[in-house]
C-alpha positions, 0 to 999 in steps of 0.5 A: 353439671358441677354437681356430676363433676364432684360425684365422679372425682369421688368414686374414682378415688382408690382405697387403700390396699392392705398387704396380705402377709403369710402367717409364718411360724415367728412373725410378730404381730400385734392385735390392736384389739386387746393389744396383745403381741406375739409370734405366730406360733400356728393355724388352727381352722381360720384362727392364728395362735399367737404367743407373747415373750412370757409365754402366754398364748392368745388365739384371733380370728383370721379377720381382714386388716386384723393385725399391726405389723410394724405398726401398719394394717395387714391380712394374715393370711395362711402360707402358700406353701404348707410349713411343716409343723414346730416340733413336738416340746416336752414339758420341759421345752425340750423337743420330744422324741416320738416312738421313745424307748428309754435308754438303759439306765446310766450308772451316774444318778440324780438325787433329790431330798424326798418324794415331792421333790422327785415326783416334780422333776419327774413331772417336767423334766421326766422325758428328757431323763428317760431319753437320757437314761438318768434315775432321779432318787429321793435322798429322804434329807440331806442330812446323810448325804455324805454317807450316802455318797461314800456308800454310792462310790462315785468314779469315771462314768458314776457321777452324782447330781445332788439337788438341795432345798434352801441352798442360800448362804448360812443356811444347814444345807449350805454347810453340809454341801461345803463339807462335800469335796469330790470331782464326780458330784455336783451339787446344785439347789434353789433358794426356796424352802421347800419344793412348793415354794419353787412352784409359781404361785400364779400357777396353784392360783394364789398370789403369794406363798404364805408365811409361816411362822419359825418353829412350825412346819413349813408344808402344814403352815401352808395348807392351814393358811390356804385351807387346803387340809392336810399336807399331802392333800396341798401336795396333789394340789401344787403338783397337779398344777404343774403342766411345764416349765413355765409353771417353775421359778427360774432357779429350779430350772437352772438348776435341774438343767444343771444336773443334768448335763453333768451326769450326762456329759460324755466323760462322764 
């Protein structure tokens, strides 16, 4: 008798019900798993994509009680109403525009020192100057780069944004960029010694950018140490590990966002 009366108290307890909460685009979650925390970013086939504060993304099965919220068990579930998907991002992170057909070219420019620097800028920043009607040239140095905006006359609606390697304080660079008075050009650079150096090392799969010795070569001084042959050979290997923006060092993205809103500012 005392024995049926125990077993009934047991099975009438309730367990308790985890929420079900709607996936929306932002939620924040943790999975307690890998420990892993993000903002649902989309659905993909009973799966949710997360991204973390750096950017990383991570994808996680729709399991029941398979999240933290707030520290707290829930279900993600898929939203009642079907949410219209995040707009397309460029490599940038600006969104794209579908079905573009680049504007005519302003006659305001941007130039930067050579061939890797341009092909770079065009590797992230290429959509947002096609919708803009921005050209990107390669200056070949900055050596001539007073002569060469003395021969470009800039003016109203003719403005020059000029982006140096190596601008730090006492370097060659910086002393040619002081020399440089005039409303209508913008000079903006990063600190690193060449283009590569701007491109994150985690990005070409290395933990550090190598030493070189002065005196030397920057780029051969690169691939030696790397083994990645010779220079264009390095080059095709740092670029083609560039997919976005995040693959850059911060001062390269301010300073190409920089230049482009002067040249495309509405005075100008």
């Amino acid at each position: 008798m005392h024995s049926h009366s125990y077993h009934d108290v047991l099975s009438g307890r309730k367990k308790r019900r985890i929420p079900e909460i709607a996936a929306e685009p932002g939620l924040v979650v943790e999975e307690p798993g890998s420990g892993f925390c993000g903002a649902v970013i989309r659905l993909e086939h009973g799966t949710v994509v997360l991204e973390d504060r750096r950017g990383g993304q991570r994808v996680f099965p729709l399991a029941p009680a398979g999240f933290l919220l707030e520290g707290k068990p829930v279900t993600l579930v898929p939203p009642r109403a079907a949410v219209p998907p995040a707009p397309a991002r460029s490599a940038s992170g600006s969104v794209r525009v579908e079905g573009l057909r680049a504007r005519t070219a302003r006659d305001s420019r941007i130039w930067v020192e050579g061939k890797h620097d341009a092909e770079l800028v065009e590797r992230v920043w290429g959509h947002d100057l096609r919708v803009e009607g921005v050209v990107v040239e390669p200056l070949d140095g900055v050596d001539v780069l007073a002569g060469r905006i003395e021969e470009f006359g800039t003016g109203r609606g003719r403005r020059l944004g000029v982006l140096v390697d190596h601008l730090v304080p006492g370097s060659k660079e910086s002393r040619l960029v002081a020399a440089i008075h005039d409303e209508h050009v913008l000079v903006t650079g990063h600190p690193y010694i060449d283009i590569w150096q701007a491109v994150k090392p985690s990005a070409v799969g290395i933990g550090a950018w190598p030493e070189v010795p002065r005196g030397r070569p920057w780029k051969e001084g690169v691939c030696a140490a790397l083994g990645w042959g010779e220079p264009h050979e390095g080059w095709q290997r740092v670029l083609g590990a560039v997919s976005s923006f995040r693959d850059l060092e911060t001062p390269l993205i301010g300073a190409v966002e920089r230049l482009i809103d002067f040249v495309t500012a509405p005075e100008a």
